[in-house]
N, C-alpha and C positions, 0 to 999 in steps of 0.2 A: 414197100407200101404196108406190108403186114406189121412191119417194128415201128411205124406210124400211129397203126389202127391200135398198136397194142399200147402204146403211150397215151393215145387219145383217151383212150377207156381206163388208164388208170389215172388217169388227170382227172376226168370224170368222180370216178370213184372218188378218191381225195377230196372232192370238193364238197362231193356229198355227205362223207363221213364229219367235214367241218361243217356244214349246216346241219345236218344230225347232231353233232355233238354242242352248238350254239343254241341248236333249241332245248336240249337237256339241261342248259346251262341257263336256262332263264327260264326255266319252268319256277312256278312258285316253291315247290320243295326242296327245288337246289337253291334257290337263293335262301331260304330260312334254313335249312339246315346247319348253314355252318357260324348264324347266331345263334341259334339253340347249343349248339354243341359247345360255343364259349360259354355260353349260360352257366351249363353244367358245369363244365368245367370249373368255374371258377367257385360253385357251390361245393364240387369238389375240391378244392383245391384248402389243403388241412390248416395253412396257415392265416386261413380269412374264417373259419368256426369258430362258434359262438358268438353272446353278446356282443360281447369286446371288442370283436371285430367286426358288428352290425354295418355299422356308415358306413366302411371302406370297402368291405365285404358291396353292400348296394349300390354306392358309390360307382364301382367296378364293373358291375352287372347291366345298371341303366346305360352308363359308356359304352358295352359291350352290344346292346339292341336297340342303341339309337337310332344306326343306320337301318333297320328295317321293320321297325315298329314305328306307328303314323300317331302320335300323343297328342298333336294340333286335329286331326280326323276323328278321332276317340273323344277329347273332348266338345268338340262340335255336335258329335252323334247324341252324348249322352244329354247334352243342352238342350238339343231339340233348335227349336223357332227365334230361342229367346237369343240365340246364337246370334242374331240378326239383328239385336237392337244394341248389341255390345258396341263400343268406341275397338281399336284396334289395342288400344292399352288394356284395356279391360279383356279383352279375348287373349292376351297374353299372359295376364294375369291368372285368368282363370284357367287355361291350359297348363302352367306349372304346377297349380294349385292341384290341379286334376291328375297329371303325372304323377303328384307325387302322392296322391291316392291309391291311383292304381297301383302303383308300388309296393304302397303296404301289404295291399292285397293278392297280388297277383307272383309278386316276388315273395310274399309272405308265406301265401300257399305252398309254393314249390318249396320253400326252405325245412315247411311240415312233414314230407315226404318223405322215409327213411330211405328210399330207392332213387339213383342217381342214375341211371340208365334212362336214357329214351328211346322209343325205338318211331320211324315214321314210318306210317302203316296204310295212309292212303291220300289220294291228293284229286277233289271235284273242282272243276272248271267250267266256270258260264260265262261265258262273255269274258268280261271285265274284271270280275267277281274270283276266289277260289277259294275254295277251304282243305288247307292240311291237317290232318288227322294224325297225334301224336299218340303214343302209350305210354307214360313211368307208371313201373312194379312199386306196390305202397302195399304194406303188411298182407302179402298173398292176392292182392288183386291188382288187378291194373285198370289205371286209370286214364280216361280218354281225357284227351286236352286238346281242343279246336283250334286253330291259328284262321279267323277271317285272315283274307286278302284283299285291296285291291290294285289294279294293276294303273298305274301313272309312269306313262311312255312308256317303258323298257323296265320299270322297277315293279318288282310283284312287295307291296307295303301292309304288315300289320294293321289293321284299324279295329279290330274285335277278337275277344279272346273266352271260349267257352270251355270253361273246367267245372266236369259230371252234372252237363246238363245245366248250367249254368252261365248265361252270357254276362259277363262282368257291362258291357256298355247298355243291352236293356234292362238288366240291373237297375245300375245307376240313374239312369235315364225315366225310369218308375218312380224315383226314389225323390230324385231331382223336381218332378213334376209337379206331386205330393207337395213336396215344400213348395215351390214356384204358384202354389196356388192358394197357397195359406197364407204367403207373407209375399216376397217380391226377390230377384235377382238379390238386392245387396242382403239379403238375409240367407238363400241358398251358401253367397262366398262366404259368408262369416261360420256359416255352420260349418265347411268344406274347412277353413282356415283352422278352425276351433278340433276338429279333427286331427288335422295333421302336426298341431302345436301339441296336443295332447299327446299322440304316438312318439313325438322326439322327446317330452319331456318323461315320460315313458319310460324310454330306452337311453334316457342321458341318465337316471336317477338309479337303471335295474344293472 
């Protein structure tokens, strides 16, 4: 009876240890961590630096956090209302246009940085909601970089990204608004279009 009780209770235990160890595994920082870590990695990685190897180098990167950055949420955010009067073509439209904004940007950023290390340093949870709190070392100081979250079923999803105090979606979304009320929607895309022709032709000619 006692080589019973004693099997029981490590049955127990095991099972606990896999629900412990299942909700480590789906907390928001474990799931982002190990995009961030190919991030770097591939910014590390010697044979994708410089120019010359900008597209493939990006190319590489956007493939790399597709799975858990939300670029259909991001650019809904930064649209606001007007999100709502788009056709499904036109929101598609405007979500590549916007990705490949925030790319410039945000991937642009990080490429600025001489420090290639991150380190993740804290991770708040509301509900639905969470924000991980990242550090990369950049000439003697270290720099915070925010990863919003939100949580859809079982997946903890990028949708906003705040580097030094900076939210790249209410950014935009200011920015967007400004326009949006000067001109209309088709003059927003054309500026967003007119932006990101200009950065490839850029980086086609440097």
């Amino acid at each position: 009876m006692k080589s019973l009780q004693t099997i029981l209770v490590a049955a127990l235990m095991l099972v606990s240890a896999a629900i412990y160890a299942g909700a480590e595994e789906a907390s928001p920082t474990a799931q982002l961590q190990p995009t961030i870590n190919n991030l770097f990695a591939i910014l590390d990685d010697t044979s994708l630096k410089g120019d010359e190897h900008l597209v493939q180098r990006r190319s590489e990167i956007m493939t790399a956090i597709s799975n858990r950055f939300d670029f259909r949420e991001m650019s809904k955010q930064v649209l606001g209302k007007t999100w709502h009067d788009l056709s499904e073509e036109e929101k598609e439209h405007f979500v590549a246009q916007v990705t490949k904004l925030l790319e410039n940007v945000y991937i642009g950023k990080l490429e600025s940085y001489g420090g290639r290390e991150v380190e993740f340093v804290a991770e708040r949870i509301k509900g639905k909601r969470a924000q991980v709190t990242t550090i990369v070392p950049y000439e003697g100081a270290n720099i915070p970089i925010h990863y919003i979250m939100q949580r859809e079923h079982d997946e903890w999803m990028v949708y906003d990204i705040n580097i030094e105090g900076v939210s790249l979606v209410r950014n935009y979304r200011e920015q967007f608004r400004t326009i949006l009320l000067q001109q209309n929607y088709e003059g927003l895309i054309k500026i967003i279009e007119e932006k990101n022709q200009a950065f490839a032709a850029e980086h086609k000619t440097g």
